[in-house]
Each structure stands twice: as structure tokens, then as C-alpha cells.
N, C-alpha and C positions, 0 to 999 in steps of 0.2 A: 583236321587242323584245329590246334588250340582255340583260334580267333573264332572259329563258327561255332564251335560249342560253346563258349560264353556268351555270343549273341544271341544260341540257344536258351539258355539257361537265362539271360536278359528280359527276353521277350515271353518266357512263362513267368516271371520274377516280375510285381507289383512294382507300379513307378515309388522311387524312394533310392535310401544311399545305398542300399545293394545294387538293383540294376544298374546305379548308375557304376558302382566300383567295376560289375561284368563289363559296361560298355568301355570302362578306362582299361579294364585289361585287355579285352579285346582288339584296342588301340594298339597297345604296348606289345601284341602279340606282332601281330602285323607290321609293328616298325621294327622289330626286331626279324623279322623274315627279311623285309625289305634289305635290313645291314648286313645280314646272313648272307642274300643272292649277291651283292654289292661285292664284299667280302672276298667271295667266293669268284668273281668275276676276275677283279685283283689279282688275287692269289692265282688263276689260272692262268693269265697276260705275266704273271713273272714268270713261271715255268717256262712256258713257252719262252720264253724269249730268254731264259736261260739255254735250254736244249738248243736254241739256235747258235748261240755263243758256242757249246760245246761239239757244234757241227764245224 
């Protein structure tokens, strides 16, 4: 996963603006899954509920 290797790479990474840039991507990683599952939840409640209509 994206999100864990940057907070890998955070935590061997010296406090300053790089870790903090790993910790904002790492952020960014994870609200972007979060919209992906979302998304992807959506997108499967239309299917469905298209294929019902074509029942």
C-alpha cells in the first residue's frame, strides 16, 4: 500500500519538510482509497439495480 510506505519512509526520514511532505502524502494516499472504495460501492449499487430493471 502507498500510504505505508511513505509512513515508512517518514519514520526513517529526520523531523523536517520532507517527513512532513511523506506524512501529507500518506494522508492523500488514504483519502484517495477511501474515494476509490466509495466510488466503487456506487458504481456497484447502480449495476445492480440496473440488472434488476433489466429482470
Amino acid at each position: 500500500m502507498h500510504a505505508e510506505e511513505c509512513r515508512q519512509l517518514a519514520r526513517k526520514t529526520a523531523p523536517g519538510e520532507h517527513r512532513d511532505q511523506l506524512l501529507n502524502m500518506a494522508q492523500t494516499w488514504e483519502a484517495l482509497a477511501t474515494e476509490r472504495d466509495r466510488e466503487i460501492k456506487i458504481h456497484s449499487a447502480i449495476e445492480a439495480d440496473a440488472k434488476q430493471r433489466e429482470e
